[in-house]
C-alpha positions in Angstrom: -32.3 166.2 35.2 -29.6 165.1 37.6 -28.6 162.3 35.2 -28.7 164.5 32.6 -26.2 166.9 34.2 -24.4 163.1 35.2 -23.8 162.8 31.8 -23.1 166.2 30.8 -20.6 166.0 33.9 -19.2 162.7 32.9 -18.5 164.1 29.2 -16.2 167.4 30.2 -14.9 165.1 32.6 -14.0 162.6 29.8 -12.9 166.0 27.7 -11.3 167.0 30.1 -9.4 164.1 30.5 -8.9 163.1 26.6 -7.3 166.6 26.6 -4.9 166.1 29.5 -3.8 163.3 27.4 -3.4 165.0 24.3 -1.3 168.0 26.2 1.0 165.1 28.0 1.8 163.7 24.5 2.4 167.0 22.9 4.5 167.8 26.0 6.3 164.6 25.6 6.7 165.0 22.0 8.2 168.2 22.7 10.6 167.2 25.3 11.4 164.2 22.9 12.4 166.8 20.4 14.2 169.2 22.5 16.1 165.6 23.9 17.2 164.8 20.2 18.3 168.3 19.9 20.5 168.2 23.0 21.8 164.9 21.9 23.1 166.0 18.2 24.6 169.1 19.9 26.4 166.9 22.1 27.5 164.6 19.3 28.6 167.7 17.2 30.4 168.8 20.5 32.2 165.6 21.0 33.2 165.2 17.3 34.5 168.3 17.6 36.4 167.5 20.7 37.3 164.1 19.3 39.1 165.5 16.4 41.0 167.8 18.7 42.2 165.3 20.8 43.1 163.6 17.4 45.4 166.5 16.6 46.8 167.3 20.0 47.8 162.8 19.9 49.2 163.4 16.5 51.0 167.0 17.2 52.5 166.4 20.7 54.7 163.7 20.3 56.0 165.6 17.2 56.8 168.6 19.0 58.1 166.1 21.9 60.1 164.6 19.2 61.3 167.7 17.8 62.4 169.0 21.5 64.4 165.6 21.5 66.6 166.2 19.0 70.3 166.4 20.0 72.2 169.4 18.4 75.3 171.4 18.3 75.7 174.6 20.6 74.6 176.5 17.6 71.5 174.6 17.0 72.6 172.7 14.2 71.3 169.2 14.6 73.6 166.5 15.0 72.0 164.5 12.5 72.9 167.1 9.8 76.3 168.4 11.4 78.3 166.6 9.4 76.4 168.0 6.1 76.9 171.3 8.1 80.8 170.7 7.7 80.9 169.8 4.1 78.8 172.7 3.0 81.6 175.1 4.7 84.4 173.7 3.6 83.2 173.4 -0.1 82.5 177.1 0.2 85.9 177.7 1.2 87.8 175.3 -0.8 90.0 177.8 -2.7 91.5 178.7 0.4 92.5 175.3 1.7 95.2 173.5 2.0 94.3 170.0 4.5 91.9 170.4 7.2 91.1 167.2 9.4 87.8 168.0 11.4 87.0 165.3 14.6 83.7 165.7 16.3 82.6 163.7 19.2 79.2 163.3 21.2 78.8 161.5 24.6 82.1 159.7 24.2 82.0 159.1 20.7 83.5 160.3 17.3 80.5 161.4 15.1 82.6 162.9 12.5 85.9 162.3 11.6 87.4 163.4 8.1 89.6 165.0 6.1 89.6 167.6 3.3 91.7 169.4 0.8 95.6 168.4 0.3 98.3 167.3 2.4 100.7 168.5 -0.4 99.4 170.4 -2.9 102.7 170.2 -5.4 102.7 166.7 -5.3 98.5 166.2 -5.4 98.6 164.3 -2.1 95.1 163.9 -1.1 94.5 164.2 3.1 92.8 161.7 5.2 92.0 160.7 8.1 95.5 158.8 8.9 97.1 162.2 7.8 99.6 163.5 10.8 99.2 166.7 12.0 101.3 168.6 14.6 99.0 169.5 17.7 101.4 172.9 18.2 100.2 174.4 21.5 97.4 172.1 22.4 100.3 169.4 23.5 100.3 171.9 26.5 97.2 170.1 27.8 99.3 167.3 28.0 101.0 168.7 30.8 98.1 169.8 32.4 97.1 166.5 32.4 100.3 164.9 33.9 100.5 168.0 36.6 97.0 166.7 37.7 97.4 163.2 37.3 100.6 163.6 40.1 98.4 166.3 42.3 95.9 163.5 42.7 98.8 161.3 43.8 99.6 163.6 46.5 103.1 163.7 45.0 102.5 167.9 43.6 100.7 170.4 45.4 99.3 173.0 42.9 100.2 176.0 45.5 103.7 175.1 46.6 107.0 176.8 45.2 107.9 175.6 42.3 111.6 175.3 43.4 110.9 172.9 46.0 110.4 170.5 43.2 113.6 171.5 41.2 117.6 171.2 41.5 118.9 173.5 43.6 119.8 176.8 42.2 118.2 176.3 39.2 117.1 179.9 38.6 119.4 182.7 37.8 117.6 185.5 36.9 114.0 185.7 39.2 113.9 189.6 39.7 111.0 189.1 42.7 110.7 187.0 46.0 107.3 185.8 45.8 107.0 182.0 44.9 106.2 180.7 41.6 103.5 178.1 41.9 102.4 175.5 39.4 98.9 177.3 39.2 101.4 180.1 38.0 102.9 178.4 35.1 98.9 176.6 34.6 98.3 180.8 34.1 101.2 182.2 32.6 101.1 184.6 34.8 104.7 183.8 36.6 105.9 187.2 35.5 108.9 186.1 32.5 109.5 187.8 29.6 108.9 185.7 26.1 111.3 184.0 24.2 112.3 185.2 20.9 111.0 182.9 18.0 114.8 181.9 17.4 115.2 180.7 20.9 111.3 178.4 20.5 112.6 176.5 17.2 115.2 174.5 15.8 116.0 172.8 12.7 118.7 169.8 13.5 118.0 166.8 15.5 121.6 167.3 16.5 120.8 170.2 18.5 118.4 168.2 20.7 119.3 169.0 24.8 117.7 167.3 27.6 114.8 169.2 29.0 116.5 170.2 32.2 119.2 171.4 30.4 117.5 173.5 27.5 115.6 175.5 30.0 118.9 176.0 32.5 120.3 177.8 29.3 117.2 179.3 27.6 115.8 180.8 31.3 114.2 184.1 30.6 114.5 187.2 32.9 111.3 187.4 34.9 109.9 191.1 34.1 107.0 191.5 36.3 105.5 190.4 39.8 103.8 186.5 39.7 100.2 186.7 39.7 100.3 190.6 38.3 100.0 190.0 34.7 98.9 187.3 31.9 101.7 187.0 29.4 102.0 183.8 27.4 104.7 181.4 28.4 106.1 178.6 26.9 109.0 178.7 29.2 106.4 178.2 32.4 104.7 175.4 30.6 107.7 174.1 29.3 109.1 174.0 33.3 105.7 172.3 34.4 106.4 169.2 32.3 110.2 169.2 33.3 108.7 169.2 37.2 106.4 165.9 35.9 109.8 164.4 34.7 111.6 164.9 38.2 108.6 164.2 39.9 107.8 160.2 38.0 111.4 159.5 37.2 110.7 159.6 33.8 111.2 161.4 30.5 108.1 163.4 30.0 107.1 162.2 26.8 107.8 158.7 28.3 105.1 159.6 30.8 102.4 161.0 28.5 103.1 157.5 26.6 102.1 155.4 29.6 99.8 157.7 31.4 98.0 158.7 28.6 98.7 157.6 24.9 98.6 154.4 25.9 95.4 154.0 28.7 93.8 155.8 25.4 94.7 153.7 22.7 96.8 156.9 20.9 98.9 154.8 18.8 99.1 157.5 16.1 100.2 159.8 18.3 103.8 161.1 19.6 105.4 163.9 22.0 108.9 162.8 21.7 111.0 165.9 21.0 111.7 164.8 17.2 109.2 161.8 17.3 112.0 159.3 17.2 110.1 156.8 19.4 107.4 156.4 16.7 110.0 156.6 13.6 106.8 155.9 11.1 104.8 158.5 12.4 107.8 160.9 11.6 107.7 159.5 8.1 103.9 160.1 8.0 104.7 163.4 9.1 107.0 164.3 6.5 104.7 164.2 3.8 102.8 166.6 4.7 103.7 169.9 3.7 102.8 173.5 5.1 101.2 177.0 3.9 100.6 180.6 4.5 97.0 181.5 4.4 97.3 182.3 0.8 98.5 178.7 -0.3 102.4 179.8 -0.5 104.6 176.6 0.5 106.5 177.3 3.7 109.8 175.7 3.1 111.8 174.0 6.0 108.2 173.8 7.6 109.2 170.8 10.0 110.5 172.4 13.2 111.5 170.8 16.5 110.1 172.4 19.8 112.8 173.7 22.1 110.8 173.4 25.6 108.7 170.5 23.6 105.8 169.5 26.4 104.8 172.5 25.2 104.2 171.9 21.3 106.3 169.0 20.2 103.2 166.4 19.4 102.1 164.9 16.5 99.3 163.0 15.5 96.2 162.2 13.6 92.7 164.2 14.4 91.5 161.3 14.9 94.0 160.3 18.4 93.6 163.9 19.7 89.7 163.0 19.8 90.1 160.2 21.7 92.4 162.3 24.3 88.9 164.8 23.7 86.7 162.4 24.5 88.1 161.2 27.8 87.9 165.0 29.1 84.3 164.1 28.1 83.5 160.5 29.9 80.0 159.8 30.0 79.9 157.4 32.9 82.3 156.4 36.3 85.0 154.9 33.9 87.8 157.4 34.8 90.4 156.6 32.3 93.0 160.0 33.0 92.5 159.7 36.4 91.1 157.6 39.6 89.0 159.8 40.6 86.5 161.7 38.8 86.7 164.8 41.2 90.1 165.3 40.2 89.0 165.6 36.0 86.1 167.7 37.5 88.9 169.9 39.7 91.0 170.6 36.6 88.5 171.6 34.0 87.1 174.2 37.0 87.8 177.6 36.7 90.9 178.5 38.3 91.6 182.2 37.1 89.0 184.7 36.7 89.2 188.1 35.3 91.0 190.6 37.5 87.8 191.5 39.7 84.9 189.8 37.8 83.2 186.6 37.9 84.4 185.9 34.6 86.2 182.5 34.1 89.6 182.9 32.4 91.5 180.0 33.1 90.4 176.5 33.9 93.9 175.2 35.1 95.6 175.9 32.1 92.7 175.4 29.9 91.3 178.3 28.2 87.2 179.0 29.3 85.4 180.8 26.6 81.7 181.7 26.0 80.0 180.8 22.9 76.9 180.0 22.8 77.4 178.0 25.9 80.5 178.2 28.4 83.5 176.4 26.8 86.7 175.1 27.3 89.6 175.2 24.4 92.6 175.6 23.5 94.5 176.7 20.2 97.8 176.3 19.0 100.0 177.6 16.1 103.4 176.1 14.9 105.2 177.3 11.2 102.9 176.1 9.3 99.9 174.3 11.2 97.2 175.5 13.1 95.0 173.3 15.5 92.1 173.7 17.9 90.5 172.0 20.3 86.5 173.2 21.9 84.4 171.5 23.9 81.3 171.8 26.4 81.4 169.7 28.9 77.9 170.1 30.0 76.6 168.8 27.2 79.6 166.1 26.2 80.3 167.8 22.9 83.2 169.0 21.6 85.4 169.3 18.1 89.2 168.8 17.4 90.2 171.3 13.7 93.8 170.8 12.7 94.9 172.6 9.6 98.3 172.6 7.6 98.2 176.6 7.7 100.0 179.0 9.7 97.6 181.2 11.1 94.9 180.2 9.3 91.3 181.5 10.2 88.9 179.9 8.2 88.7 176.9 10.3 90.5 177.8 13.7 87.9 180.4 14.0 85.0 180.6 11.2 84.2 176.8 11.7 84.6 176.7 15.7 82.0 179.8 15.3 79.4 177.6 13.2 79.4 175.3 14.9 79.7 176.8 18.9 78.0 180.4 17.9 79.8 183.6 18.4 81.4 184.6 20.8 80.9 188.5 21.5 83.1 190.7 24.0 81.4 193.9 25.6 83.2 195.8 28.2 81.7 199.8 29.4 85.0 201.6 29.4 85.0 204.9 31.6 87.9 206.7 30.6 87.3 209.3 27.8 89.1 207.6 24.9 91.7 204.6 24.3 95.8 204.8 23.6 98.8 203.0 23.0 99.3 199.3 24.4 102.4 197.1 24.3 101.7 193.0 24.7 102.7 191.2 27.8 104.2 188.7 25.8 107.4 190.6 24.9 111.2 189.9 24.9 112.0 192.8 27.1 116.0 192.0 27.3 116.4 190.0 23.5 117.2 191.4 20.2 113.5 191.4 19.4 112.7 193.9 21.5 113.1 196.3 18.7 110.8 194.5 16.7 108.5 194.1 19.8 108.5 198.2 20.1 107.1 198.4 16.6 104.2 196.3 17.7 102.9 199.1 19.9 99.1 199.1 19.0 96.7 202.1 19.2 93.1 201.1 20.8 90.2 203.3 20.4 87.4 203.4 23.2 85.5 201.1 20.8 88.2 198.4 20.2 88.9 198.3 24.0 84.8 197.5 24.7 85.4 195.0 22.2 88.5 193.0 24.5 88.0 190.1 26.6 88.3 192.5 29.9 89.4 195.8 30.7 91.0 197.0 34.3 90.3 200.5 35.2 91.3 202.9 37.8 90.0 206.1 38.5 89.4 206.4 34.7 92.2 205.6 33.6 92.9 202.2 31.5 95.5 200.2 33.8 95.7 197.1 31.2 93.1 195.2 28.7 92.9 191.6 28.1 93.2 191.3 24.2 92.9 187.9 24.0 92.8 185.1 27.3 96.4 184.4 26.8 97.8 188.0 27.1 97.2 191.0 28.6 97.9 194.6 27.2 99.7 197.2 29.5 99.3 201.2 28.6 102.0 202.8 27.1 102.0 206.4 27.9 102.4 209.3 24.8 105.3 210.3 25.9 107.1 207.2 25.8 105.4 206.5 22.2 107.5 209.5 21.1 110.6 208.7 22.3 111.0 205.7 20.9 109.9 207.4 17.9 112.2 210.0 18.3 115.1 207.6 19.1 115.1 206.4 15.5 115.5 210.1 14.1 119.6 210.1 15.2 119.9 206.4 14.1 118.2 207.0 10.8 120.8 210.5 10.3 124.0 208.9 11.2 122.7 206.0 9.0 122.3 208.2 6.2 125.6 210.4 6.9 127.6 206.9 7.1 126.0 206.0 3.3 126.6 209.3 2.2 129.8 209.3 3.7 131.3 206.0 2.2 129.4 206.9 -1.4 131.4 210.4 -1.1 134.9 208.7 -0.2 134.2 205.9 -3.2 133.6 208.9 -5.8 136.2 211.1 -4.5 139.0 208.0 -4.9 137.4 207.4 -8.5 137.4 210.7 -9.8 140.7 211.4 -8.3 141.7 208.1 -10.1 140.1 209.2 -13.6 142.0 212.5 -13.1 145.0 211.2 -12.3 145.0 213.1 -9.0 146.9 212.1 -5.9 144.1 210.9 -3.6 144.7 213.8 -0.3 145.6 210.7 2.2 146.2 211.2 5.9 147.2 208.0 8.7 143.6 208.2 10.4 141.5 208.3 6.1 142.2 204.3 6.6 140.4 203.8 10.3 137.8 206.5 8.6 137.3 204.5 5.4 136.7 201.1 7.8 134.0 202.8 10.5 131.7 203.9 7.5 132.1 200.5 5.5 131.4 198.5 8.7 128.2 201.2 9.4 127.0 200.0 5.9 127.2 196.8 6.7 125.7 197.4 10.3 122.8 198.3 8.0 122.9 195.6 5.8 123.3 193.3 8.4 120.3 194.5 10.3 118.3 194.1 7.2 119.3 191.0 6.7 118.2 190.0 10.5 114.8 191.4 10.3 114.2 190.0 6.8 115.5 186.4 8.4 112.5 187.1 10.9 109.8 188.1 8.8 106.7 185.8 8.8 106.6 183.1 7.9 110.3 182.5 8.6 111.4 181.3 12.3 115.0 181.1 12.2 116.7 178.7 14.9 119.0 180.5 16.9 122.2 179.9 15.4 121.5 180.7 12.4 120.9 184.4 13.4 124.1 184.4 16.1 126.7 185.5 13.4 124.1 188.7 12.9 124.3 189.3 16.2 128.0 188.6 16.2 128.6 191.1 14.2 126.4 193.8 15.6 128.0 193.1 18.4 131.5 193.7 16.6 130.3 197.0 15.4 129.9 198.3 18.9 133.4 197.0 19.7 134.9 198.9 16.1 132.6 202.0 16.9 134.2 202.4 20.6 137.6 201.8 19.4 137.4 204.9 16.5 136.1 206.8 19.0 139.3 206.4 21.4 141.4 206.1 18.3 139.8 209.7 16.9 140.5 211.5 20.7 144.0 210.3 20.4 145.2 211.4 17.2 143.2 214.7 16.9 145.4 216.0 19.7 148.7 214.3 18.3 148.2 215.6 15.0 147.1 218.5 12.6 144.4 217.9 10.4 142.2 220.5 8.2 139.3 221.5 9.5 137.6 219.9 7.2 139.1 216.7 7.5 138.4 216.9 11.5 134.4 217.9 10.7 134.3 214.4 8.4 136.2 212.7 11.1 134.2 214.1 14.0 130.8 213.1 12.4 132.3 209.8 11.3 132.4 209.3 15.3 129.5 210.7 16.2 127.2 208.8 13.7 129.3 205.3 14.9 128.0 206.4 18.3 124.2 206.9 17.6 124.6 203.9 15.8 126.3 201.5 18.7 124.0 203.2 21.2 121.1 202.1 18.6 122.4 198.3 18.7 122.9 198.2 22.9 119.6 199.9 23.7 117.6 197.7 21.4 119.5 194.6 22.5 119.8 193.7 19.0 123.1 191.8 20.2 122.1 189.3 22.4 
């Protein structure tokens, strides 16, 4: 029995074992199976992760590349700017005369060309050898040489001004405070403008030395230095007389060896007529100038009277190089010796009266496009020209047109290329009213003409200036543009200068109707065979209503002589004035004559009335001519 239950023992045991097996294998096979499992998800997991990591090699230096790419303020790659430039001016081609485009990047010219015609009549394709005239951007030229001789230690940017002049050299400064060169870098020195007869001539021959054109042409100074921005060619024109005291030398015979020359600018000249580069003249002269419209501007070659401050001409192509070493990309300081004093003068200087916002950058103009900017523009008879650049980002474009005033380029281009540029001031006071520019001539013939310019602001266009200075809600002057301010001109004074021209424009009409009525009297007398009714004073009466005609004719003639685009040198406006002048002089003799012989003799009473009125309208009409300075 016992071996019995041995063996029945020894058989569950083997059962028992034989099953253990059997449940290890299963188990194993199991684990086996759940092992493959884990193993496909993770190969499925790192496929999947594989092929991201594919993308993410593939995508990121894309997007690094794309982040790389080097563009224009307004986003425009640099790669396609020049594509850019084409496409704009072929969509304004209709309306262009020449326009020479320079752009440069990191110290060098990436675009350079020319478009349109130099002379339309004649067909004369432009190019890039094509002179322009740089107009008001030759100003930066005496920025330049002010700098060049403050890093010398031989100016000093805050000193009087007449410390570096002749003695006695100004006649007609109104306040004490000194003038500074940081003054004439801001126009804000306080002169009144010249008139645009006394900014241009015609006639080498009338060429003065620079000392001696601004002794004669010195303006009276209106308001207080530092008070008020009003655009001065006189103050810039007197910086670059101080560079010629100052080195010895003519000025443009500075700029030729301080600048022109360290630049390579061999197509480039500030001489007042260009006579030191006699085939740049000739290159000059055939080009011809346009309105905005296309209309030829005849006599369209002009000669700068204080010329540091628009006499230069030259290619687009020079004025980028002068562009480009405002620009420098490395220690090479080619303007000056030391790079803090390039850095010094392209600093802001001026900001807006009690702001943070830049105005001036020592004569250069700072304005905010798409990124802070430094420019400047300039405008001449017929040419327009425009320099913009960043120098953050060592970009910048040079736009000289053969168009006075044009737009199109000087501003629509600039703007596609640097972004807008948007203005937004919160004005207080409850509406706008009338303004008067800075930039007048207060004691010149054109004041007059200057009167009419009066402008009317809303609330809306003032928001819309560069700046607005307000006081206790009232408007105390607005910054139209960065060159000129805007002072308020109160109502009342708008209507007296409008009521002023209600005697002049009676006694005007009396004197016509008078001289018409003594013509058709003397005819029909004459057809009649009448006796004409003659008296000794009929001839002085006759001669004070003939010369009022011709008062009015004359001013006609003046205004007409400086209607745009016209800019008439001085003397060949100074027998207008002559003669207005002359009028005063007849006017105040009939008057004495009239008091003398109406008490020596017996007239009718209605010969005294025609007489009396005759005097009267001479009057208004000689007070018209000394209150508008339209003799002078």
């Amino acid at each position: 029995m016992k071996i019995i239950w041995s063996h029945v023992d020894s058989s569950e045991n083997a059962y028992s074992k034989t099953r253990d097996v059997i449940n290890i294998s299963y188990k194993r096979r199991e684990e086996m199976q759940m092992n493959c499992r884990h193993h496909t998800v993770i190969k499925v997991i790192a496929c999947v992760l594989s092929f991201i990591f594919i993308i993410m090699a593939i995508a990121v230096p894309a997007h690094a590349e794309e982040e790389q790419v080097e563009t224009t303020p307004s986003r425009i790659p640099l790669s396609k700017l020049e594509e850019t430039i084409d496409a704009y001016v072929a969509s304004y081609e209709k309306y262009t005369a020449a326009v020479a485009v320079v752009a440069i990047k990191d110290g060098e010219t990436i675009v350079n060309k020319a478009y349109g015609y130099a002379d339309i009549e004649n067909q004369r394709k432009a190019d890039t050898s094509t002179v322009f005239e740089w107009a008001s951007i030759s100003k930066l030229l005496v920025y330049t040489s002010v700098m060049q001789l403050v890093e010398q230690g031989k100016l000093d940017l805050e000193t009087d001004i007449q410390e570096y002049l002749p003695e006695g050299f100004f006649k007609k400064l109104k306040y004490d405070d000194p003038i500074t060169l940081m003054n004439l870098m801001h126009h804000n020195a306080g002169w009144e403008d010249q008139t645009a007869a006394e900014v241009f001539y015609y006639s080498e021959d009338e060429t003065l030395e620079l000392g001696e054109t601004l002794r004669r042409n010195e303006p009276k100074q209106i308001y207080k230095p530092n008070s008020i921005v009003g655009y001065s060619n006189y103050g810039v024109g007197l910086a670059g007389y101080i560079v010629e005291e100052i080195s010895g030398q003519p000025f443009y015979e500075y700029v030729n060896q301080h600048i022109f020359k360290p630049l390579h600018m061999n197509d480039t000249s500030i001489h007042p007529t260009g006579q030191d580069h006699p085939d740049l003249v000739q290159r000059r002269n055939e080009i011809e100038g346009y309105t905005k419209d296309l209309k030829l501007i005849p006599e369209n070659r002009v000669y700068v009277t204080f010329y540091p401050t628009g006499a230069a001409i030259g290619t687009a192509e020079d004025l980028g190089k002068f562009l480009a070493a405002l620009m420098p990309v490395d220690d090479s300081h080619v303007l000056f010796k030391n790079r803090d004093t390039l850095n010094e003068m392209l600093s802001t200087s001026l900001y807006y009266d009690g702001t943070s916002t830049p105005r001036f950058a020592h004569g250069f103009v700072e304005m905010e496009y798409w990124v802070p900017t430094l420019m400047h523009e300039g405008n001449l008879k017929a040419f327009s020209s425009k320099v913009v650049f960043d120098p953050e980002s060592k970009f910048g474009m040079v736009v000289m047109t053969n168009q006075s005033f044009e737009e199109i380029y000087y501003y629509g281009l600039i703007k596609e290329i640097f972004g807008d540029n948007v203005n937004s001031n919160r004005i207080i006071s409850e509406g706008g009213g009338y303004f008067q520019s800075a930039r007048r001539a207060a004691s010149k013939f054109t004041n007059l003409f200057t009167a009419l310019d009066i402008r009317k602001f809303t609330k809306a266009e003032l928001s819309s200036s560069y700046h607005v200075v307000e006081h206790n809600g009232v408007v105390d002057k607005i910054s139209f543009t960065p060159y000129i301010d805007y002072l308020p001109i109160s109502n009342v004074k708008v209507n007296l200068i409008k009521i002023s021209f209600i005697p002049a424009l009676i006694a005007a009409i009396f004197t016509l109707i008078a001289l018409i009525g003594y013509v058709i009297r003397m005819l029909f007398n004459k057809l009649n065979k009448r006796r004409n009714p003659n008296t000794n004073f009929n001839k002085y009466h006759l001669a004070i209503n003939f010369a009022g005609v011709a008062l009015l004719l004359n001013l006609f003639i003046l205004q007409t002589k400086l209607k745009f685009p016209n800019y008439p040198a001085y003397s060949s406006i100074r027998i207008n004035l002559l003669f207005n002048l002359l009028y005063v002089v007849l006017a105040v003799a009939y008057l004495g004559l009239l008091m003398f012989k109406l008490r020596k003799n017996n007239y009718s009473k209605k010969q005294k009335v025609m007489y009396i009125m005759s005097g009267i309208s001479a009057a208004i009409l000689a007070a018209f001519v000394v209150g508008w300075n339209l003799y002078v």
